[in-house]
ZAVODO-259343 format. One record per residue: residue number from 1; residue in three letters; z, x, y of N, C-alpha, C, O in turn. Coordinates in pm, 1 decimal, always signed. Example, Ala and Ser with C-alpha at 12.3 -4.5 7.8 and 13.67 -1.06 7.14 Angstrom:
<torvos>
TORVO  vextor  paba       n.w       n.u       n.v      ca.w      ca.u      ca.v       c.w       c.u       c.v       o.w       o.u       o.v
TORVO       1   ALA    +780.0   +1319.0    -569.0    +780.0   +1230.0    -450.0    +780.0   +1320.0    -330.0    +846.5   +1423.6    -331.9
TORVO       2   SER    +708.0   +1285.0    -225.0    +714.0   +1367.0    -106.0    +787.0   +1290.0      +3.0    +803.9   +1340.9    +113.8
</torvos>
This chain:
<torvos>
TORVO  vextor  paba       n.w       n.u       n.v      ca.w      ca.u      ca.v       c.w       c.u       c.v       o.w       o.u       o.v
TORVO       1   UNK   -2581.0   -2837.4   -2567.0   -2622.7   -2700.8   -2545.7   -2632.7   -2667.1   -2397.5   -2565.6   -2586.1   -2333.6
TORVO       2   UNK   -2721.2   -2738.9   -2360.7   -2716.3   -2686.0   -2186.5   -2522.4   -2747.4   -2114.5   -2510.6   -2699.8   -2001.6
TORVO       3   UNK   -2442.2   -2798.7   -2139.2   -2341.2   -2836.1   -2115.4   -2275.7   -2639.0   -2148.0   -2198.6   -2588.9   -2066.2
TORVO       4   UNK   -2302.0   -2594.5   -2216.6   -2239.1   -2422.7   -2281.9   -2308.8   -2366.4   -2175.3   -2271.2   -2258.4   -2129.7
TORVO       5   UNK   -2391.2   -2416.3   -2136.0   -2501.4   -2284.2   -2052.8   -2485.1   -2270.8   -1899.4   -2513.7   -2178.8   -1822.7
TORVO       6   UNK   -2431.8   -2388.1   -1880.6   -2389.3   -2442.5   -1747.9   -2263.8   -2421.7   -1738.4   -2232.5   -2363.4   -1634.6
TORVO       7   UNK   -2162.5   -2452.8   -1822.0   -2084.3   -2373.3   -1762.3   -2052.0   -2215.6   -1826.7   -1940.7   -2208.3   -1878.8
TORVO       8   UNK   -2124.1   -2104.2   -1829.9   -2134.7   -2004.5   -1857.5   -2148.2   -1937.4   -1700.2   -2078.7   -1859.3   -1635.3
TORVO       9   UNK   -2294.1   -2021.8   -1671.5   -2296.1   -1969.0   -1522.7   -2227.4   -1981.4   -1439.6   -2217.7   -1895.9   -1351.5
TORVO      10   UNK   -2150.7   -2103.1   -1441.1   -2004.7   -2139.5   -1356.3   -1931.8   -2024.1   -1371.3   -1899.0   -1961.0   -1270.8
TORVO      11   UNK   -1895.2   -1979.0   -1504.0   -1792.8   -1894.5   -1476.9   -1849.8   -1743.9   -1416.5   -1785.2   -1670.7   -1341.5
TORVO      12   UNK   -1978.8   -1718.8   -1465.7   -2036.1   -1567.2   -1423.0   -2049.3   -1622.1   -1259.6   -1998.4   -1540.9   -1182.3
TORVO      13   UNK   -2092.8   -1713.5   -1208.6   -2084.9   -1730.3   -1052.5   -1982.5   -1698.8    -977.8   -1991.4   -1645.1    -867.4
TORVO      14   UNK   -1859.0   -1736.9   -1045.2   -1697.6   -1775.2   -1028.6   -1674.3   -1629.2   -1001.5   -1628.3   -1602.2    -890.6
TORVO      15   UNK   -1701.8   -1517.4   -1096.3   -1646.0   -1392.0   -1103.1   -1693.5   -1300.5   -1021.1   -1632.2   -1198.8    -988.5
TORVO      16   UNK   -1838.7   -1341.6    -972.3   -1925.0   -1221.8    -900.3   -1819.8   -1199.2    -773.3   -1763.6   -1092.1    -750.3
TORVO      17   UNK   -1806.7   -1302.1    -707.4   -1747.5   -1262.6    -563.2   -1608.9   -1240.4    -552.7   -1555.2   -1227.4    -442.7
TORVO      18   UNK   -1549.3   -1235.4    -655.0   -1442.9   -1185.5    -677.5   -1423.0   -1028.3    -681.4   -1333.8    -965.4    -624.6
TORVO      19   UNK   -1522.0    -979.9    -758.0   -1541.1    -809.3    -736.0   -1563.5    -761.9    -594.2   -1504.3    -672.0    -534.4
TORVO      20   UNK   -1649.8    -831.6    -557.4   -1627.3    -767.4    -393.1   -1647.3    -821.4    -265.9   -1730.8    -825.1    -175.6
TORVO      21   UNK   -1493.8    -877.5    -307.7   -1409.4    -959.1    -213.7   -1361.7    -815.1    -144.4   -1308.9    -716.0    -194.8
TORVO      22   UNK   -1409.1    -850.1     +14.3   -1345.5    -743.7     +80.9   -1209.1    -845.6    +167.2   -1234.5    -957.9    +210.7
TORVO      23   UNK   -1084.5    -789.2    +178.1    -986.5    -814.3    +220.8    -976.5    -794.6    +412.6    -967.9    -693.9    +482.9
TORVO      24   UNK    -981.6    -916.5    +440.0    -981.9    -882.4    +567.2    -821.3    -873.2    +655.1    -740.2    -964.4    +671.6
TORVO      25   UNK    -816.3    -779.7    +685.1    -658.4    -712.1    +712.4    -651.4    -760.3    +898.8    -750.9    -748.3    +970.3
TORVO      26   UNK    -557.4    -797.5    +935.5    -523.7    -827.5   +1078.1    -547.4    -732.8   +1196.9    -510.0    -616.7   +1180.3
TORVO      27   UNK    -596.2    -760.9   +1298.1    -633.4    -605.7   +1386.4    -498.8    -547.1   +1445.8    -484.3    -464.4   +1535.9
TORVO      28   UNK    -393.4    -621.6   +1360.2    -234.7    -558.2   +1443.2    -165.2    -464.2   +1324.2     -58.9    -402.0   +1326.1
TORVO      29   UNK    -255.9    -476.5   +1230.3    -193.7    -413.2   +1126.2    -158.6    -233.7   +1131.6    -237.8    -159.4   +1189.6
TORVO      30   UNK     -82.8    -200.7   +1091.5     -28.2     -53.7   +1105.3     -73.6     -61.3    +932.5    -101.8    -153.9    +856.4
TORVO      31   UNK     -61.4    +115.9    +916.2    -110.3    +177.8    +800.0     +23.7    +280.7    +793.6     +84.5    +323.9    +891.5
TORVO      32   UNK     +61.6    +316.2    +610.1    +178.5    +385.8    +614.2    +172.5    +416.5    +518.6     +59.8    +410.2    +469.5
TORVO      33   UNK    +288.9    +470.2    +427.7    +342.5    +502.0    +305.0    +449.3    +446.6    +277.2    +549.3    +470.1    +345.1
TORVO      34   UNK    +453.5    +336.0    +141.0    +569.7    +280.6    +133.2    +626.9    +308.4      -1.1    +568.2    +296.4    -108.7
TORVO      35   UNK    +725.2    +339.5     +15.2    +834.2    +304.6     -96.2    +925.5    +217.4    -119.7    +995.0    +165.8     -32.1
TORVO      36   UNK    +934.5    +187.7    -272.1   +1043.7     +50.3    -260.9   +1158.6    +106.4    -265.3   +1183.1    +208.7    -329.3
TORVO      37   UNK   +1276.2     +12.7    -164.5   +1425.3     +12.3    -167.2   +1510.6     -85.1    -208.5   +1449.2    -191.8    -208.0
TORVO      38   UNK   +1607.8     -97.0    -239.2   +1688.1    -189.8    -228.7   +1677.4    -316.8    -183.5   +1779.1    -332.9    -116.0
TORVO      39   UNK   +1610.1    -422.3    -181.1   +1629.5    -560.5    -144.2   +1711.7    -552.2     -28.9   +1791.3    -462.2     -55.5
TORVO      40   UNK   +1731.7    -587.0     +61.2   +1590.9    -637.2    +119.3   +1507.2    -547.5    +206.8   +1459.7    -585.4    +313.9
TORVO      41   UNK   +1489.9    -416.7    +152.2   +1450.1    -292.4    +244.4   +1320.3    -239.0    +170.9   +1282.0    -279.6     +61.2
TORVO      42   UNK   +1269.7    -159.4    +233.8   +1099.8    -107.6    +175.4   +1173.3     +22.9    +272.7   +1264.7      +0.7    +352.2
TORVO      43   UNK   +1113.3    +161.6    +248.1   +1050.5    +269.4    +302.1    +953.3    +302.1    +345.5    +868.0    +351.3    +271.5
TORVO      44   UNK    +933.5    +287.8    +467.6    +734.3    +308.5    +532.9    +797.3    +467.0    +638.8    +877.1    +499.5    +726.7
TORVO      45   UNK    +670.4    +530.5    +530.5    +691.2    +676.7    +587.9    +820.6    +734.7    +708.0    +833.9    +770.9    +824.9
TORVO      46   UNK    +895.7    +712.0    +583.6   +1025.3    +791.9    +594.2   +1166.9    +690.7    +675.1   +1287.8    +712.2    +683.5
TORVO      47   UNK   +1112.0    +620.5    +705.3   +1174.5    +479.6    +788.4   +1230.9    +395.0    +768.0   +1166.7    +297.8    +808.1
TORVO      48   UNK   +1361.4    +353.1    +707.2   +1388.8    +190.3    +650.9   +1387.9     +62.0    +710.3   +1479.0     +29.3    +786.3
TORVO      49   UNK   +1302.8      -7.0    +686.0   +1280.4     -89.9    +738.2   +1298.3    -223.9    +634.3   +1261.5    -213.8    +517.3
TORVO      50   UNK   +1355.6    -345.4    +684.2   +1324.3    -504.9    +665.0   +1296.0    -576.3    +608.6   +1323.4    -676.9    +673.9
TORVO      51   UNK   +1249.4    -608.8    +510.4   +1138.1    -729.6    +432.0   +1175.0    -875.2    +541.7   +1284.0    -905.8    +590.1
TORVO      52   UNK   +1087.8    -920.7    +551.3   +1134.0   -1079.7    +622.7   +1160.4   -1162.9    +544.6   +1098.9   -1116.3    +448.6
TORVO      53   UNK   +1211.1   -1265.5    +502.8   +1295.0   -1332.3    +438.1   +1138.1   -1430.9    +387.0   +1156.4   -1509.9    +294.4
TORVO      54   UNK   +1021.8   -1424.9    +435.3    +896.1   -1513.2    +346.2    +816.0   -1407.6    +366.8    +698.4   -1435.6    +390.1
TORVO      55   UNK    +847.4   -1288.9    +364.7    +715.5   -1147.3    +320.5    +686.8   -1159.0    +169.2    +748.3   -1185.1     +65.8
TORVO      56   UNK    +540.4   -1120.7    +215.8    +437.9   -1121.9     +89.2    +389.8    -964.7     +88.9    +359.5    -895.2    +185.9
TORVO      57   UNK    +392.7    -926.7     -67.2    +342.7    -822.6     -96.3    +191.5    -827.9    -130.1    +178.4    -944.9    -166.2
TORVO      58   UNK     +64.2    -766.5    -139.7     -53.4    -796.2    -241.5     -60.3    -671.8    -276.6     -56.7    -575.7    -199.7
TORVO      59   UNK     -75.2    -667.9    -450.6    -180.5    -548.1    -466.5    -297.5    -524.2    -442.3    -359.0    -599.7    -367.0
TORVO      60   UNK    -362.9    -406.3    -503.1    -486.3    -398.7    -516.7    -600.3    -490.6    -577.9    -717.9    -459.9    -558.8
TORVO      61   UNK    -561.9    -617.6    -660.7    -627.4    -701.5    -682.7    -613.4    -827.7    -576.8    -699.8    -912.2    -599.8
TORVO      62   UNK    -542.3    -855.6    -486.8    -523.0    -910.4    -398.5    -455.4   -1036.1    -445.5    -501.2   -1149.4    -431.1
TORVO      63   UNK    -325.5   -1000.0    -511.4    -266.3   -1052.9    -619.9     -92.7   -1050.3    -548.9     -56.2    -943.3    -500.4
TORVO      64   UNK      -8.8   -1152.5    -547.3    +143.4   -1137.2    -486.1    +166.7   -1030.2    -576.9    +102.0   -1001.5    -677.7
TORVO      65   UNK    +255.1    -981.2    -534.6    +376.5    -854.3    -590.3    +512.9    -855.2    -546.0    +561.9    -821.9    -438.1
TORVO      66   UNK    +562.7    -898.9    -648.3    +700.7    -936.0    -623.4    +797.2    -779.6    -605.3    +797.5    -696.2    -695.9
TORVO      67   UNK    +862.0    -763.3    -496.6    +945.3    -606.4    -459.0   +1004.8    -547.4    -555.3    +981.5    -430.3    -585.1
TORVO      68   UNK   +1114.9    -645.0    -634.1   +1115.0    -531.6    -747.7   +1091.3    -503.4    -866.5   +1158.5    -447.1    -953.0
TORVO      69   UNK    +908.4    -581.6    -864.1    +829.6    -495.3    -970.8    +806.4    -364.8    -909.0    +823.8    -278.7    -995.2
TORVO      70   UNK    +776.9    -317.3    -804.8    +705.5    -217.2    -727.6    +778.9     -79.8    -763.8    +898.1     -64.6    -737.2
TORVO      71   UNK    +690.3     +35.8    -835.7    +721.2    +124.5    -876.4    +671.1    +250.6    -798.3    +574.5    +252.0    -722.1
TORVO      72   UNK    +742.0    +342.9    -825.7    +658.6    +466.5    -717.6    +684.3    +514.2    -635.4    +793.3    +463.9    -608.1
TORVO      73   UNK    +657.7    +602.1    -545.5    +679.9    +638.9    -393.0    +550.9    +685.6    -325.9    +470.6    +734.7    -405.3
TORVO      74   UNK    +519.4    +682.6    -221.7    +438.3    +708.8     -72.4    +299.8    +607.1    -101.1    +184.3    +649.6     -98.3
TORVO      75   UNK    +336.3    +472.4    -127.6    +228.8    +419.2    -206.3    +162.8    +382.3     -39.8    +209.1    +352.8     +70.4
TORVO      76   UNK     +46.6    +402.0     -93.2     -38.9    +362.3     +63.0     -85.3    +234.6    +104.5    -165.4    +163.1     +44.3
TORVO      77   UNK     -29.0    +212.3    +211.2     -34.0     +45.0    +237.2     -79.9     +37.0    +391.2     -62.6    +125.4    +475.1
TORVO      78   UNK    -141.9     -87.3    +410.7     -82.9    -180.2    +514.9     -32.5    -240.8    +528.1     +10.4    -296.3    +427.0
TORVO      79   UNK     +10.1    -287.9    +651.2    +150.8    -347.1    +702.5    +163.5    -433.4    +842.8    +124.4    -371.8    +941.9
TORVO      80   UNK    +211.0    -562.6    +864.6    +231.7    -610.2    +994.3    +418.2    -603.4    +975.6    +487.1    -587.5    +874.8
TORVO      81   UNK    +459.1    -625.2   +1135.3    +559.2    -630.3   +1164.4    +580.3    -754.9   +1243.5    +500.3    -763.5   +1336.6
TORVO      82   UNK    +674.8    -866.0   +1232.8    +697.1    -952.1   +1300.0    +751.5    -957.0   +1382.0    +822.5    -856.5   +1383.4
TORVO      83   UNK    +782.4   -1060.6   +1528.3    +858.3   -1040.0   +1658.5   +1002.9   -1011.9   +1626.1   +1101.3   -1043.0   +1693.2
TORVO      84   UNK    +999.3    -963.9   +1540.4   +1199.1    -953.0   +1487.8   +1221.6    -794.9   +1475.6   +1317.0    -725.7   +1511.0
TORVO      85   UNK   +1080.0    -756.0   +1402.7   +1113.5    -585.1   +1364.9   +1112.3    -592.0   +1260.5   +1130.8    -489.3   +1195.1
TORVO      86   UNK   +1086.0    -737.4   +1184.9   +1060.0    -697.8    +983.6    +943.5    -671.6    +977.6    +848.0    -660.1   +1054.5
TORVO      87   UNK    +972.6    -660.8    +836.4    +807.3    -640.0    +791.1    +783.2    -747.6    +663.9    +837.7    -763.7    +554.7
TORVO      88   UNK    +645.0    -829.1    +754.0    +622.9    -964.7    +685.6    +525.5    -907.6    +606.1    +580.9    -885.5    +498.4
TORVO      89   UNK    +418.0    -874.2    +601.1    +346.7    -882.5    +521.0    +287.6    -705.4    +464.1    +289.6    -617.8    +550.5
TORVO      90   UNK    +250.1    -676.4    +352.7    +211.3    -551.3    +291.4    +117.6    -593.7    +219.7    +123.8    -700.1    +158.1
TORVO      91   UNK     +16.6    -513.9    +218.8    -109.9    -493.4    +162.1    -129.3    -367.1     +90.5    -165.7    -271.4    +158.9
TORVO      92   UNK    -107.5    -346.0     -62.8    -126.7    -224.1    -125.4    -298.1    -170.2    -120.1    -385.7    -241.2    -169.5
TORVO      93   UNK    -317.1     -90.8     -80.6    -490.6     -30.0     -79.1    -496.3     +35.3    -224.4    -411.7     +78.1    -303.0
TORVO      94   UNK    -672.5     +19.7    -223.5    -753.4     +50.3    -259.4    -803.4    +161.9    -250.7    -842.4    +175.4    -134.8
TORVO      95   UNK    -838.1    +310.7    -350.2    -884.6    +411.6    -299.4   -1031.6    +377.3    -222.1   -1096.6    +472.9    -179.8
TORVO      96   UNK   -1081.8    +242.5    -204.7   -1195.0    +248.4    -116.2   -1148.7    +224.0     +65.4   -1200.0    +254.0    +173.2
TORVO      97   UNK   -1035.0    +159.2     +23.8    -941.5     +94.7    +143.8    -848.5    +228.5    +221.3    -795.9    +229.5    +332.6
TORVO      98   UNK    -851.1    +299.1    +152.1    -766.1    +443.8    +208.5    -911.0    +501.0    +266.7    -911.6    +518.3    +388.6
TORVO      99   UNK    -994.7    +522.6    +218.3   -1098.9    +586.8    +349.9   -1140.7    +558.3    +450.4   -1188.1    +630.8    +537.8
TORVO     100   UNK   -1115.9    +361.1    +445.1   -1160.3    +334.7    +576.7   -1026.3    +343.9    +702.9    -908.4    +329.9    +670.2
TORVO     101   UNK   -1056.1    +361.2    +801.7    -978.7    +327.0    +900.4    -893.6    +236.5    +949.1    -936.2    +131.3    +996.8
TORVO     102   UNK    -741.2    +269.8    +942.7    -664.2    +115.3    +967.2    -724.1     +54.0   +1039.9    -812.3    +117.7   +1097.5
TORVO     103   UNK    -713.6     -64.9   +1068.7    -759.3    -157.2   +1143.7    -705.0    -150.8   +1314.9    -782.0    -190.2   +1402.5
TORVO     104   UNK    -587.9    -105.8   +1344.7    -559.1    -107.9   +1460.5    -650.7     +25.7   +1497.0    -658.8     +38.1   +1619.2
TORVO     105   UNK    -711.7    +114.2   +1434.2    -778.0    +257.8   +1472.8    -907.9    +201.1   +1529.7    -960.0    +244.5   +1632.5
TORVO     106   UNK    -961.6     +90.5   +1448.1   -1092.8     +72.8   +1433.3   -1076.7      -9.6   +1574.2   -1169.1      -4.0   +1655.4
TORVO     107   UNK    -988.1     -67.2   +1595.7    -985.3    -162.1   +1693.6    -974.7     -49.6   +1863.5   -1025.3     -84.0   +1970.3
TORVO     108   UNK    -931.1     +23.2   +1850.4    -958.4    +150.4   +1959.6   -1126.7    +203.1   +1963.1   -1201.5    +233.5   +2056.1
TORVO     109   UNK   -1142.6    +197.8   +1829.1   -1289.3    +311.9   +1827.2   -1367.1    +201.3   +1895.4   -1446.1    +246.4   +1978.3
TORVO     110   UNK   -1367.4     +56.3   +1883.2   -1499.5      -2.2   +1985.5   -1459.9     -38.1   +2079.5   -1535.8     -83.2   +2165.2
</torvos>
């Protein structure tokens, strides 16, 4: 019985910080609108740009996303760019993540 109870709390422990897991985004990161293109290309507000050949997508659960599951257009993201001009990594937001301030903004404001 306590072997059920114990791990019950394991798993309710396991899950709490998972809900609010805040994502900590790079202070070089740019903010955009992306749409998916063609392999090996993305659309960031209005622009074609790159995928890098080991870019990672995350959704909103902070979960990989493979490019062409990605449905939609002007989906709101962040974004780094690598010393080449691709774009390595995308971060799909959160309507809590769209109010705050990209990170390169925030990095001006202090």
């Amino acid at each position: 019985m306590w072997a059920c109870r114990l791990l019950l709390v394991c798993c309710l422990l396991g899950a709490l910080p998972a809900q609010a897991f805040e994502r900590p985004f790079p202070p070089d990161a740019r903010r955009g609108a992306m749409t998916p293109a063609p392999w090996p290309n993305i659309v960031i507000d209005g622009h074609t740009a790159a995928l890098a050949s080991g870019a990672r997508i995350w959704n909103q659960d902070n979960l990989i996303e493979m490019p062409a599951a990605l449905r939609g257009s002007g989906i709101p993201v962040n974004y780094t760019v690598n010393p080449q001009g691709e774009v390595d990594r995308v971060w799909i937001l959160t309507a809590d993540e769209i109010q705050t301030p990209a990170p390169n903004q925030q990095a001006v404001a202090k």
